[in-house]
N, C-alpha and C positions, 0 to 999 in steps of 0.2 A: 504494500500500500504506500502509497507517496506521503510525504507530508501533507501536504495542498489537499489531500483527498482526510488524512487521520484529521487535520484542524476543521474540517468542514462537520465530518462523524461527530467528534469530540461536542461540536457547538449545537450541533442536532439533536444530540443525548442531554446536553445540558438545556436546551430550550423545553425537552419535552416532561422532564423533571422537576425543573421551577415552576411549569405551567406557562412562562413566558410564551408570545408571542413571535415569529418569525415574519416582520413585514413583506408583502410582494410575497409572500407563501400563503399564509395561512387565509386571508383576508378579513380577519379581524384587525377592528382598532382597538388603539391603545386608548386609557384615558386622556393623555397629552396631544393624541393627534389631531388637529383640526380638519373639520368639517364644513364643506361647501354645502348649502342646500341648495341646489338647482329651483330656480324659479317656475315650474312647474308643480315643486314638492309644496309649491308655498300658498296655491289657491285648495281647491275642494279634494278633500282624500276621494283615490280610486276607491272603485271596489274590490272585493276578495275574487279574484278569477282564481279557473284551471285549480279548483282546490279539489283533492283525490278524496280528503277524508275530513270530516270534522270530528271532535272530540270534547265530549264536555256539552255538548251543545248541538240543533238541528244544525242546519245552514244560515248564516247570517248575512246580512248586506247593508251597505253603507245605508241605505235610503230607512230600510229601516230603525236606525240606529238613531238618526235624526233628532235629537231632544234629551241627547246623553252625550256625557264625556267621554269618547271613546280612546283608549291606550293601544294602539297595534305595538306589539313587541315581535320583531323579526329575532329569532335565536333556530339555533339546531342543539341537540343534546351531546354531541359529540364536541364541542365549542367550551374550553376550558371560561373562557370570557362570558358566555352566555348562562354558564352555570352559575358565575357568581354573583350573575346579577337576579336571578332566579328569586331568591327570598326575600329581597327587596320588589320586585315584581307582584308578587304572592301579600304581601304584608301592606301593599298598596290599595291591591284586590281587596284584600278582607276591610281594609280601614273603609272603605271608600263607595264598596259596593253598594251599598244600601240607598246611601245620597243619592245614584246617580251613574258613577262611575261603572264602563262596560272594558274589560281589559279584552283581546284579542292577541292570544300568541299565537303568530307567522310561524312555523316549524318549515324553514328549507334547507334541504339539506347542503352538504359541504360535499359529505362524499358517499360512495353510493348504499355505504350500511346503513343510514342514516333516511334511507328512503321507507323502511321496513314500519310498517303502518304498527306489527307487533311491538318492535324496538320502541316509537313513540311513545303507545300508550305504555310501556313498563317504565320509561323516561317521567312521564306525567306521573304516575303512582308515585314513583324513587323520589321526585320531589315535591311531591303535595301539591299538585296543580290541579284548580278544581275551575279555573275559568276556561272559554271556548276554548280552542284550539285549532287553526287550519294545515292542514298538513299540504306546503304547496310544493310538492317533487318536482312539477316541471320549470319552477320559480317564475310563473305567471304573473303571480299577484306581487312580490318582490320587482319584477320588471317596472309594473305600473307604479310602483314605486321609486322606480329609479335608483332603488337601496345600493348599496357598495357593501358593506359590513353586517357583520354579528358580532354581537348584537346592537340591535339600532332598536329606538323608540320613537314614535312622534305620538304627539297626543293632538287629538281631533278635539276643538269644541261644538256644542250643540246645535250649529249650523254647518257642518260638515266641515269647515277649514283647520288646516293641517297648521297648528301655532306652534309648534314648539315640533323640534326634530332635535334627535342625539346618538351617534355610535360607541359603543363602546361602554365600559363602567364607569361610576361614578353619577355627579350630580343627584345623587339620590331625593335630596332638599328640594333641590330646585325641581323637578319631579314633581317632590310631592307637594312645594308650594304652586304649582303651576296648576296640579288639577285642582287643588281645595279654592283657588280661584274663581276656578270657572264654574266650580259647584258651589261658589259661593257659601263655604264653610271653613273654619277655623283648622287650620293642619296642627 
C-alpha cells in the first residue's frame, strides 16, 4: 500500500469513528457551513411527491396542511448528523403538537440500504418517532425542494411559505423560537 493511499485509509477510519463528516462525500453539512437558500425555496412549500411509503400517518399534502405550522425534516437513518438531530426533532413534536404544530420527516435515502421500507420503520421504533413520515426513495419531493443536505429543516407557516430553512445541526433555539412564533405561544 503507498503512503498517499494508508493516509487516505487512516483518515476514513478516523472520520467514520468520531462520526465526523467527510465534505464532497458524504453530503451532509456541518453546523459551520453556510447555507444558500435558492429563491425558489423562499415563496410557497412544494408538495410531498413520488412518496413510496408513508409512516405514522395516511398521505399528507401541503394544501391540506394549510392552517398549521408545518416542520418538513429531510434526514435518512443511516446519516450520523441526522441522528442527532432526531431528539430535538421528536421533543419539538411532542412540545408543540397540540398548539398546532405538524412535523413531517422526508426519509431519502443516501445509499441504497436505506431504501428498505423494513429498515425505516425499525429506524422510527429505534428512535421514538411517532410523527408522519415520507419515505421519498426516488428523492422527488427532496428535488422540489431543491434540498442539498441531511439533514435540513424549513418550517412552513400557516399560509404555506417556506420562513425559515436550515442544514445540518444545531440552532435548536432558534427552531424552536421560530415555530412558538408562528403558533403564537410562549417557547
Amino acid at each position: 500500500m503507498t503512503f498517499k493511499l494508508l493516509t487516505v485509509a487512516a483518515a476514513l477510519i478516523g472520520f467514520t469513528v468520531t462520526g465526523a463528516v467527510i465534505p464532497g462525500i458524504c453530503g451532509e453539512a456541518t453546523q459551520a457551513a453556510p447555507v444558500k437558500v435558492a429563491a425558489a425555496r423562499q415563496g410557497t412549500a412544494p408538495d410531498f411527491t413520488g412518496i413510496s411509503n408513508w409512516f405514522n400517518s395516511k398521505p399528507l399534502n401541503m394544501a391540506d396542511l394549510r392552517g398549521k405550522v408545518v416542520l418538513v425534516d429531510f434526514w435518512t437513518y443511516g446519516c450520523v448528523n441526522c441522528v442527532n438531530t432526531l431528539p430535538h426533532v421528536t421533543e419539538l413534536y411532542a412540545k408543540y403538537r397540540d398548539k398546532g404544530l405538524v412535523v413531517v420527516g422526508v426519509h431519502t435515502p443516501e445509499f441504497p440500504f436505506e431504501r428498505s421500507a423494513a429498515n425505516v420503520q425499525a429506524a422510527l421504533k429505534r428512535h421514538g418517532i411517532t410523527y408522519p413520515v415520507a419515505q421519498d426513495n426516488d428523492s422527488r419531493t427532496w428535488n422540489a425542494y431543491s434540498n442539498q443536505y441531511w439533514p435540513a429543516q424549513y418550517i412552513i407557516d400557516q399560509s404555506g411559505k417556506i420562513v425559515f430553512q436550515h442544514a445540518g445541526e444545531g440552532r435548536y433555539d432558534e427552531i424552536d423560537r421560530t415555530v412558538a412564533k408562528l403558533l403564537n405561544v410562549n417557547s
